[in-house]
C-alpha positions in Angstrom: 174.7 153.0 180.8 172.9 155.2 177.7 172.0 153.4 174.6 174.0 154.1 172.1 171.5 154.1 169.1 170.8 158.1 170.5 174.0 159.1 169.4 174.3 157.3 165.7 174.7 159.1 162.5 174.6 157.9 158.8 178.5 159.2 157.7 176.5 160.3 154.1 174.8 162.7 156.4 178.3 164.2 157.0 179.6 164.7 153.4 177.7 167.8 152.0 176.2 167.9 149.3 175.7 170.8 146.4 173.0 169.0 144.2 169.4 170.4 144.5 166.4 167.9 143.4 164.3 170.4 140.5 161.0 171.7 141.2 158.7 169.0 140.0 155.8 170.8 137.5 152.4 171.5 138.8 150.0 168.8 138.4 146.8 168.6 135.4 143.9 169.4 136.3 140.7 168.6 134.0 138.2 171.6 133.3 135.7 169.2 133.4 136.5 167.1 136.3 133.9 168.8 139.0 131.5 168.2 135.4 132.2 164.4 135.7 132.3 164.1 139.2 128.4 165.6 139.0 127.5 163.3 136.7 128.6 160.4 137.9 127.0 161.4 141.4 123.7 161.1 139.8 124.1 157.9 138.0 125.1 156.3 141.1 122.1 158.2 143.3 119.8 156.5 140.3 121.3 152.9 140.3 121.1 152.1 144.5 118.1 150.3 143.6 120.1 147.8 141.3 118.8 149.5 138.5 116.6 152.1 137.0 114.5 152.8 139.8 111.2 152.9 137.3 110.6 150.2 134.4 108.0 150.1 132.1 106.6 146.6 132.9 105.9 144.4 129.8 102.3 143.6 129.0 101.5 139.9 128.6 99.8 140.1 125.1 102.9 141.3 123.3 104.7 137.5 124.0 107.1 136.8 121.7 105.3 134.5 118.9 106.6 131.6 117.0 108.5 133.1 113.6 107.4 136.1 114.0 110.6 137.8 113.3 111.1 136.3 110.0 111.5 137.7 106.8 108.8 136.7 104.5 109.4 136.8 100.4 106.6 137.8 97.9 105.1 135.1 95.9 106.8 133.5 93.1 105.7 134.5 89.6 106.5 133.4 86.4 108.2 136.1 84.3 106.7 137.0 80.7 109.2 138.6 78.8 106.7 139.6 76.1 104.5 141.2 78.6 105.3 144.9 79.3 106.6 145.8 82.9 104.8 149.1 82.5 101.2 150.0 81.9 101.3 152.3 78.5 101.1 156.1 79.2 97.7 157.0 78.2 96.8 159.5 75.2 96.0 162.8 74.9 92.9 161.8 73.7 91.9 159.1 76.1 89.5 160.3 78.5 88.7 158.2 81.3 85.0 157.1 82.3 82.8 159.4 84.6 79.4 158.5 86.3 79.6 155.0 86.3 78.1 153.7 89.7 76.8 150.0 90.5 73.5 149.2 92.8 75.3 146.2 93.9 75.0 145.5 98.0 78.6 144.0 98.3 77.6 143.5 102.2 74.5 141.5 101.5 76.2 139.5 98.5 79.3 138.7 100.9 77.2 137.9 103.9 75.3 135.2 101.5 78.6 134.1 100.1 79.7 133.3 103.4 76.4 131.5 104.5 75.7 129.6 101.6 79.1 128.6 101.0 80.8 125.0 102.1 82.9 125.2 104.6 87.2 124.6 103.9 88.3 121.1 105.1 91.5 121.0 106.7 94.5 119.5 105.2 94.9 115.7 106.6 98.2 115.4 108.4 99.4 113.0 110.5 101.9 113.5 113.4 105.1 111.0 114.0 106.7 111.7 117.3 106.0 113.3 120.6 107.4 116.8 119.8 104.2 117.2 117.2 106.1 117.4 113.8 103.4 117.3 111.5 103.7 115.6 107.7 101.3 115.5 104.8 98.8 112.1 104.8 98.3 112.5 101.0 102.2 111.5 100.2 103.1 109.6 103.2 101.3 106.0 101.7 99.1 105.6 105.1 96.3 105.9 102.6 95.4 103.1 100.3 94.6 105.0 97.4 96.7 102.5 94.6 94.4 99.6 95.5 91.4 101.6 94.5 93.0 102.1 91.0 91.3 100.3 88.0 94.3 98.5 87.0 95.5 97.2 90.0 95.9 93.7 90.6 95.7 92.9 86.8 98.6 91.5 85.0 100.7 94.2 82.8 100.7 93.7 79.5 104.5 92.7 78.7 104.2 90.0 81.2 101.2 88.1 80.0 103.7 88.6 76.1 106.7 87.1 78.4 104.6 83.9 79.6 103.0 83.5 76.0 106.8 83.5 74.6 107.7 80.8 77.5 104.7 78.5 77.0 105.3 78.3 73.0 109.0 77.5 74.2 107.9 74.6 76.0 105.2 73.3 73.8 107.8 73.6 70.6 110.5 71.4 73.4 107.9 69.0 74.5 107.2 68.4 70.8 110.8 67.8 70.2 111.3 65.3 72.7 108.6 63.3 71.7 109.4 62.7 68.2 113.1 61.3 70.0 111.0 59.4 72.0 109.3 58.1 68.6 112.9 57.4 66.8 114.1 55.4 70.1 110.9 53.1 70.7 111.2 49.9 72.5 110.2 46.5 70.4 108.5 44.0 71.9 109.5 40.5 71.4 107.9 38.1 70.2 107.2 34.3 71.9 109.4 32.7 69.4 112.2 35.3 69.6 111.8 35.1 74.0 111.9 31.5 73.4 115.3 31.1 71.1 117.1 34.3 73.3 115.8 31.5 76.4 117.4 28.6 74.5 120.4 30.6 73.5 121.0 31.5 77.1 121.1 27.6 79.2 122.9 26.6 75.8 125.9 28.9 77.1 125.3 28.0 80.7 125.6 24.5 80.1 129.0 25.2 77.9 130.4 27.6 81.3 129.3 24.6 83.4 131.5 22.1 81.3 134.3 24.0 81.4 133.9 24.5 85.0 133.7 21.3 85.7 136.6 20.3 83.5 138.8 22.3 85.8 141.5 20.3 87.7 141.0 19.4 91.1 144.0 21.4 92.9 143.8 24.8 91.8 147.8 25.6 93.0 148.2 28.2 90.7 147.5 32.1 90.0 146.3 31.4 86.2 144.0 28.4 87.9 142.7 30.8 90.3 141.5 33.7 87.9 140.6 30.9 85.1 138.1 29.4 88.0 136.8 32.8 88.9 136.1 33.6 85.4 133.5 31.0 85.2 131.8 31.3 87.8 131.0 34.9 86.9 130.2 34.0 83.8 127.7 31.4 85.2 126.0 33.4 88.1 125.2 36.5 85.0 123.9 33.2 82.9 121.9 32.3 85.8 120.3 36.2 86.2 119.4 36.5 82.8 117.8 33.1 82.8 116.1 34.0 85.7 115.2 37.3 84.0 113.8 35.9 80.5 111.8 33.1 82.6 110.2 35.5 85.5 109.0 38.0 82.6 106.7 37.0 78.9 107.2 40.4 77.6 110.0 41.9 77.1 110.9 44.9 74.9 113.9 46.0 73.4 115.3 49.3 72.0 115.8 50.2 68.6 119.8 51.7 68.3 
């Protein structure tokens, strides 16, 4: 048996066909493409190395140092408006000064300068935390220099005025309340006046005590009861002040 797949055929194969496929244009072609290629071919022959094959090696003096690549400003100066921003143009006439010369030895001067001189102290700082920021010891107030002050520790002015003004204040009240004290005095009684006040006094007790003893046996009533207790309060104060006027000899009184 033959296979069969020998003798297929697509049936578009058998319909024919008049349309021709156009002749496709010729390709572009750069003038500088054998150029490029060149070029590239020696970049890539000088980067197998991972880079340039020779480097200038840093030396270790030129570090990079701590603001070195900021801008600095000029000083700060105080503009004069009445002073001129140019010199003057000299005169015709002016003739500048010829054969002056000094004998000074500015070598020896500035070598005695330098010997003779007192050394610069360094500006006392002190430092705050472990990274070393550094702050001024003059205006930080770790330095007592207010105690050594000639004033301190003596009372300001206006404050010594203030406790003048108060003690006048309380000498004028204390004088006030002793001349009340004056108007309001106690008076002391006399023996004779103790006496007749004592007198006066068991004179009323004895009148309570009649009355209380008047009462009627059965108390059966509410008017009874408060009549009863009346009297007997009236006699226990008797009693006190009796008690009172006997226990002291002087006794004073105040004047209303």
């Amino acid at each position: 048996m033959m296979d069969s797949t020998c003798f297929t055929e697509s049936i578009y194969n058998l319909i024919p066909s008049d349309l021709k496929e156009p002749p496709q244009p010729p390709r572009y072609k750069s003038i500088f493409k054998t150029t490029i290629k060149n070029d590239m071919k020696k970049i890539k022959t000088a980067m197998k190395t991972m880079g340039p094959a020779k480097v200038e090696v840093p030396s270790p003096k030129d570090f990079l140092k701590k603001h070195s690549k900021e801008k600095t400003l000029p000083p700060k100066t105080k503009f004069d408006w009445n002073q001129p921003r140019k010199p003057a143009v000299p005169l015709r006439t002016d003739h500048p000064v010829m054969g002056i010369q000094s004998g000074k030895n500015f070598i020896n001067t500035n070598a005695a300068d330098v010997i003779m001189g007192v050394a610069k102290k360094p500006k006392p700082i002190y430092v705050d935390k472990r990274t070393g920021d550094k702050h001024d010891l003059e205006t930080s107030g770790l330095i007592p220099k207010y105690i050594n002050k000639k004033d301190y520790g003596i009372t300001p002015e206006y404050i010594c005025k203030r406790n003048e003004e108060v003690k006048k204040a309380q000498e004028e009240y204390d004088n006030y309340i002793q001349e009340n004290l004056k108007k309001a005095a106690m008076k002391r009684l006399s023996d004779e006046e103790r006496e007749a006040v004592l007198q006066g006094l068991k004179k009323n007790w004895e009148e309570v005590h009649k009355e209380f003893q008047s009462l009627s046996v059965f108390i059966d009533s509410i008017p009874k009861k408060i009549r009863k207790q009346k009297l007997e309060k009236e006699m226990k104060q008797l009693e006190h002040d009796i008690g009172v006027m006997e226990k002291h000899k002087t006794i004073y009184i105040a004047n209303k």
